[in-house]
C-alpha positions as CSV (number, residue, x, y, z in Angstrom):
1,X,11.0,-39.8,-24.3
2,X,10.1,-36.7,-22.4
3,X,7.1,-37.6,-21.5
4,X,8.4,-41.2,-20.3
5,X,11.1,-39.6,-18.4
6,X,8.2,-37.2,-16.8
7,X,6.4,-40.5,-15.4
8,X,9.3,-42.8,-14.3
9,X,10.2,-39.4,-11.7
10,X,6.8,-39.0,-10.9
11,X,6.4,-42.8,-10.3
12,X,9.6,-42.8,-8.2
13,X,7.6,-40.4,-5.2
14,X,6.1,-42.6,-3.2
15,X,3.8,-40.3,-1.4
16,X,2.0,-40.2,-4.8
17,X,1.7,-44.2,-5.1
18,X,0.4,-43.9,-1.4
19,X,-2.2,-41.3,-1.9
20,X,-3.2,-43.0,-5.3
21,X,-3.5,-46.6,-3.3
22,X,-5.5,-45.0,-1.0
23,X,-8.0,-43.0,-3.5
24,X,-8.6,-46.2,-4.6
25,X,-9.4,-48.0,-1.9
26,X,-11.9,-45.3,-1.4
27,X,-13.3,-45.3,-4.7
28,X,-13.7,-49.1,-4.3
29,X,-15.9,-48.7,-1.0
30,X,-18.2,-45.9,-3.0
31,X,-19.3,-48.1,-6.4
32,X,-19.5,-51.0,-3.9
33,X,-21.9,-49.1,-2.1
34,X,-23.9,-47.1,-5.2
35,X,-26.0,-48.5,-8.2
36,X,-22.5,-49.4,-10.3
37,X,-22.2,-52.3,-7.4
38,X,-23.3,-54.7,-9.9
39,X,-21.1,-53.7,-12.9
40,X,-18.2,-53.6,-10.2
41,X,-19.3,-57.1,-9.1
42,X,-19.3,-58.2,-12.6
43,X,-15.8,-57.2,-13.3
44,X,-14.2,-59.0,-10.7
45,X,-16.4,-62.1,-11.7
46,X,-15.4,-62.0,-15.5
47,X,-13.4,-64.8,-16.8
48,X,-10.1,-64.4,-18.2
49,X,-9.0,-66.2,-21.8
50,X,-5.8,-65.9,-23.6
51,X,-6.3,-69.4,-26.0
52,X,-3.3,-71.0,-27.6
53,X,-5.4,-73.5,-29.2
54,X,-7.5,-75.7,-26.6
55,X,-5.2,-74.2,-24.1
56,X,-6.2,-71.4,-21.9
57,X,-3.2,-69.7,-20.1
58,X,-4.9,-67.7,-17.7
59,X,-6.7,-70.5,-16.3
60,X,-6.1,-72.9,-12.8
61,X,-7.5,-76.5,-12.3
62,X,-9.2,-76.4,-15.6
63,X,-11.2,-73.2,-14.9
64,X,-10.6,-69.8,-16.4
65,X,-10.2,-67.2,-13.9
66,X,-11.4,-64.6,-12.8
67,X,-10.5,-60.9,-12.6
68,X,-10.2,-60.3,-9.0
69,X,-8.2,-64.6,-8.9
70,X,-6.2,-63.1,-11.7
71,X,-4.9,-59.2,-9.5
72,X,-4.8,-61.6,-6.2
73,X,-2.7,-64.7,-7.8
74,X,-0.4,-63.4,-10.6
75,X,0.0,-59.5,-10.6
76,X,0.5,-59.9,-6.8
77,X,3.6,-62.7,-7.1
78,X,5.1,-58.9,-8.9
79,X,4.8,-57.5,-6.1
80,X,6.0,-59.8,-3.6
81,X,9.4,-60.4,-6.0
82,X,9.3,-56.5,-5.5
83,X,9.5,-56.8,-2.0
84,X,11.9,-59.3,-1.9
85,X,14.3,-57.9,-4.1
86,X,14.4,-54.8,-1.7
87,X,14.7,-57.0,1.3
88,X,17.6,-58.9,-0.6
89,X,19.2,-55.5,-1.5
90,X,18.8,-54.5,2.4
91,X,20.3,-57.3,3.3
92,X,23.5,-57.1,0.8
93,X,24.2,-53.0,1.0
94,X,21.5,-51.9,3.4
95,X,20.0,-51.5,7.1
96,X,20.1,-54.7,7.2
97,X,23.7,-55.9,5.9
98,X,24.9,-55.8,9.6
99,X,24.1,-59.5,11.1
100,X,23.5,-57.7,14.3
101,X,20.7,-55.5,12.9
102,X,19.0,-58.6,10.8
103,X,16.2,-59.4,13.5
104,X,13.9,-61.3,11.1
105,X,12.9,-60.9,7.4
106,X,11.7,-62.7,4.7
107,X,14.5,-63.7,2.4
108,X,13.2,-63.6,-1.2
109,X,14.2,-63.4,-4.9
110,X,17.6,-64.3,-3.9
111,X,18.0,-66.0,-7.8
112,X,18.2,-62.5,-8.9
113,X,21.9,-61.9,-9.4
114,X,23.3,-58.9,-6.6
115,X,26.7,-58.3,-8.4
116,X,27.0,-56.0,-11.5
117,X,28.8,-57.0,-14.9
118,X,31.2,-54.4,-14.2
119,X,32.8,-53.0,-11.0
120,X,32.5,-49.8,-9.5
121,X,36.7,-48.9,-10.2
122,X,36.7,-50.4,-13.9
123,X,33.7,-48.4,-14.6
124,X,35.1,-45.2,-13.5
125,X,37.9,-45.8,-15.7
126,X,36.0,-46.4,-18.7
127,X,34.0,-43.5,-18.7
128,X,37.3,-41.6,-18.3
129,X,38.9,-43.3,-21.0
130,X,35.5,-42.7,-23.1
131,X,35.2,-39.3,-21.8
132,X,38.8,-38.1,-23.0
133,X,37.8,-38.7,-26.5
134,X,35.0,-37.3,-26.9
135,X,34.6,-35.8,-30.1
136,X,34.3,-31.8,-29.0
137,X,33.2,-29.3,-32.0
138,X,34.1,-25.4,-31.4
139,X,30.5,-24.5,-33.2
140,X,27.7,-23.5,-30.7
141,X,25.2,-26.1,-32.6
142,X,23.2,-27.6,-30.0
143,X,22.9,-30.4,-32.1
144,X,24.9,-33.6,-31.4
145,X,27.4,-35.1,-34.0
146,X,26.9,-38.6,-35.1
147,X,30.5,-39.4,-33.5
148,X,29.4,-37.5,-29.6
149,X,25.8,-39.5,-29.8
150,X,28.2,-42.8,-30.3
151,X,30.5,-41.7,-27.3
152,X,27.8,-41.0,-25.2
153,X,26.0,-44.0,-26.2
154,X,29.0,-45.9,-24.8
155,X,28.9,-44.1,-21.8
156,X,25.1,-45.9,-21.5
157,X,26.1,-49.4,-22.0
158,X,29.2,-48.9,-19.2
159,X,26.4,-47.4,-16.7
160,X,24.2,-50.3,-17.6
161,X,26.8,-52.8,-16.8
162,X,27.9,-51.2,-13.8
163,X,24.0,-51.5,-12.6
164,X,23.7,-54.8,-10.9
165,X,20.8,-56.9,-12.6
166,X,19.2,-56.7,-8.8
167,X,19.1,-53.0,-8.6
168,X,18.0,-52.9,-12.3
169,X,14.8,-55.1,-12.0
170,X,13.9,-53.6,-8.6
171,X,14.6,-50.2,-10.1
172,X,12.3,-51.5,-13.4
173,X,9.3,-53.2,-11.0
174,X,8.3,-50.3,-9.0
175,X,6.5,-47.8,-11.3
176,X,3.8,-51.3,-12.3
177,X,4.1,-52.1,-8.9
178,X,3.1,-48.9,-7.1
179,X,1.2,-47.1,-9.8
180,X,-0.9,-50.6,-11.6
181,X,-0.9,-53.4,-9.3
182,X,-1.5,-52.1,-6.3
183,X,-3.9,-49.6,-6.8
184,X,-5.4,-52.1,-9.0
185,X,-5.1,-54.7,-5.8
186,X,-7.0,-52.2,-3.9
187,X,-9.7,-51.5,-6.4
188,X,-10.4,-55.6,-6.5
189,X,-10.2,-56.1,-2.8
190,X,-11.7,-52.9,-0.7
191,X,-15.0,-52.3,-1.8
192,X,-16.6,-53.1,1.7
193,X,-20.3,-53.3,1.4
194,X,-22.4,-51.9,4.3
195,X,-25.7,-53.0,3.6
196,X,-27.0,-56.1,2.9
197,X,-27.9,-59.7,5.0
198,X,-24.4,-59.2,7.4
199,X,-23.2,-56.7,8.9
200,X,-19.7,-54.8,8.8
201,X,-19.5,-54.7,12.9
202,X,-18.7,-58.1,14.3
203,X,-16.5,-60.4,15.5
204,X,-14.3,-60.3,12.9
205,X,-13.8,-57.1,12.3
206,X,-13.2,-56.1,16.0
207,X,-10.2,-58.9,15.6
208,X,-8.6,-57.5,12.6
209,X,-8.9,-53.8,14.0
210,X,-7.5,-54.9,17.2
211,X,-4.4,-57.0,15.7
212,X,-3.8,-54.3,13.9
213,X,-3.8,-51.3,16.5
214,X,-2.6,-53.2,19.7
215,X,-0.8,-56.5,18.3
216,X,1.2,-54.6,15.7
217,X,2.6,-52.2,18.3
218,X,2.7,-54.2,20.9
219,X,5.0,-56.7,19.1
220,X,7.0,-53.8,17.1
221,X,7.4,-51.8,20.1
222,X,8.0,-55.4,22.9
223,X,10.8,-56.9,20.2
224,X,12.6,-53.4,19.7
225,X,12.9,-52.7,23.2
226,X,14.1,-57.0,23.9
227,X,16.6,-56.4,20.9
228,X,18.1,-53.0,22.2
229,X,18.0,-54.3,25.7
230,X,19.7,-58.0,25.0
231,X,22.5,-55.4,23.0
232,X,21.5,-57.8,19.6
233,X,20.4,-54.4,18.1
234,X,21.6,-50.8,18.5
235,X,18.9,-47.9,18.6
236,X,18.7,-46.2,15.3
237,X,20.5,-42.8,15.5
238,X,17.8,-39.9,16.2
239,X,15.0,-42.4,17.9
240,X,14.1,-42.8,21.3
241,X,11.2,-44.2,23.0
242,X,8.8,-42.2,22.3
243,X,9.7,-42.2,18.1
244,X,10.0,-45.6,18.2
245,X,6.0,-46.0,20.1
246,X,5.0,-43.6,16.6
247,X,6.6,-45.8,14.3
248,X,5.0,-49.1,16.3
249,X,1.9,-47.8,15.4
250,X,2.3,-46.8,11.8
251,X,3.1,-50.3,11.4
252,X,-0.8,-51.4,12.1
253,X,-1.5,-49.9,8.4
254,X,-1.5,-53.3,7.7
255,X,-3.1,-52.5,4.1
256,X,-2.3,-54.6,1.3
257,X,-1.0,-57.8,3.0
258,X,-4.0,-57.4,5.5
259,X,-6.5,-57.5,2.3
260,X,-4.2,-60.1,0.7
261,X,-4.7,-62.5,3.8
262,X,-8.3,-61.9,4.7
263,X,-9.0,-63.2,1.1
264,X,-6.9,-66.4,2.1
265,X,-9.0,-66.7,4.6
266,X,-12.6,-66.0,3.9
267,X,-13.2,-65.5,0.4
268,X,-15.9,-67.8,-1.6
269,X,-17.0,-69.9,1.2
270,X,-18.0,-67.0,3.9
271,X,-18.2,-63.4,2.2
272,X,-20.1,-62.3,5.3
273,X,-16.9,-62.8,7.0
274,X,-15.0,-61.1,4.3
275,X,-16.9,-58.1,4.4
276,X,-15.8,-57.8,7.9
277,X,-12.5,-58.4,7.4
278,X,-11.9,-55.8,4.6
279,X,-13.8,-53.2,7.2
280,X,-11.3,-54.5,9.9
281,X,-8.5,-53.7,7.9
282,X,-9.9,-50.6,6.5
283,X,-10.9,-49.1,10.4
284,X,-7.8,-50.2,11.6
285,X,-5.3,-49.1,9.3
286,X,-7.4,-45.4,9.2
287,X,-7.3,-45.3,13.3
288,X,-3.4,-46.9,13.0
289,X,-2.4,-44.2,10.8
290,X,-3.9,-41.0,12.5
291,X,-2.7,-42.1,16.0
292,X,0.8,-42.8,14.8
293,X,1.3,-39.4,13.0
294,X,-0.1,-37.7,15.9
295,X,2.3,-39.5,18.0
296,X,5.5,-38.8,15.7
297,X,4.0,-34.9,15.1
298,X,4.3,-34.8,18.8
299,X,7.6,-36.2,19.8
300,X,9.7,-35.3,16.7
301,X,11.7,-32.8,16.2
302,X,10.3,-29.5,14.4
303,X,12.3,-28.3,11.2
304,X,12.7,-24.5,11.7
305,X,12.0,-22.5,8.5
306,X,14.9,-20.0,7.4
């Protein structure tokens, strides 16, 4: 238990899951680019079985697939219904709960029920209830009595209910989503290759860099200031300008979806075109990233040590 409880906190930072996505990615690019290419190659390419008599489940239009099909189609829809539980909580309790701050979004998972079992008043005053008997012992035994572990025990299955089944399965999804899937996502899908008949430098991958830097803050920074100014959005409290230019361009670390999409696009019939995509994505997320926290370093306030 202790060591459970030891990684669900750890999984809960996500500056680890970031730094762990992003080890990977890098860890990808090197085997892709060493001897181990072809045992990396042949990991993505291996088929997937799991045979209930003639009938393969992981398979798609008769064919098995493949590791890399496998991360992109099915562990991916996890984290997708992760996203869209967190944009359906937003929406219900969050930033975006006020119709005035709801610009755009993409409304997801909304079959998950949002209400809990129990509400927040009854729950209150059954823990009370349970609370005020339990069973209390004058002996300095650290050990519980059968008859406290049973009151407590209640006191779990009241917290459980007061949990709506939302929050629960969000809550549930984003240790395998940050710490499996998408690391694993980024192992399948970054290993840009640098030698060979195409190269990483080309039309392609000045596009994806480009959207990236300039389109993502151009149209993050062009629809916040047409939202403020209109008055269908307020300014966040503490951002101005010059916060809001940072945050535009911390939005071209276009990552996972970026990868995700470029394999829509080019994978199978042009990898040539792949290859510069992934090195796109990978330049422009880098570049997107350092500009945007020099930016904020710049222009935010500095927290004075006591």
């Amino acid at each position: 238990m202790i060591i459970l409880r030891t990684v669900k906190n750890f999984s809960s930072l996500n500056i680890a899951a970031s730094i762990l996505l992003f080890l990977m990615a890098i860890l990808a690019a090197v085997i892709a680019n060493s001897p181990m290419a072809p045992l990396y190659q042949g990991f993505l390419l291996q088929e997937l079985h799991l045979r209930i008599g003639d009938f393969n489940l992981f398979s798609h239009g008769g064919h098995p697939l493949k590791m890399i099909e496998f991360i992109n189609d099915c562990l991916m829809t996890v984290f997708f219904l992760a996203v869209g539980l967190e944009i359906k909580r937003e929406l219900l309790v969050g930033e975006l709960s006020s119709f005035r701050n709801t610009i755009s979004g993409v409304i997801l998972a909304f079959v998950i029920p949002a209400r809990p079992r129990l509400d927040a008043g009854k729950y209150i005053k059954r823990i009370r209830d349970i609370i005020g008997d339990f069973p209390v012992t004058k002996s300095d035994n650290i050990i519980l009595t059968n008859e406290q572990i049973a009151t407590l025990k209640q006191v779990e299955r009241a917290s459980d209910h007061v949990i709506s089944p939302l929050q629960s399965l969000e809550d549930n999804l984003h240790g395998a989503v940050n710490f499996v899937i998408l690391p694993l996502f980024a192992f399948a899908n970054a290993g840009v290759v640098f030698s060979g008949g195409g190269g990483v430098v080309g039309a392609v991958s000045i596009a994806v860099a480009a959207g990236l830097l300039l389109g993502k803050f151009i149209g993050i920074f062009l629809f916040t200031w047409l939202a403020v100014k209109s008055g269908l959005s307020s300014m966040p409290p503490g951002m101005n300008w010059r916060s809001v230019a940072g945050v535009s361009l911390l939005g071209g670390i276009g990552f996972t979806v970026s990868l995700f999409i470029a394999n829509l696009s080019f994978a199978g019939e042009y990898p040539d075109l792949l290859n510069q995509a992934k090195f796109g994505v990978l330049l422009g997320t880098i570049v997107a990233g350092m500009l945007g926290y020099m930016v904020l370093n710049a222009v935010l306030p500095k927290v004075k040590n006591k």
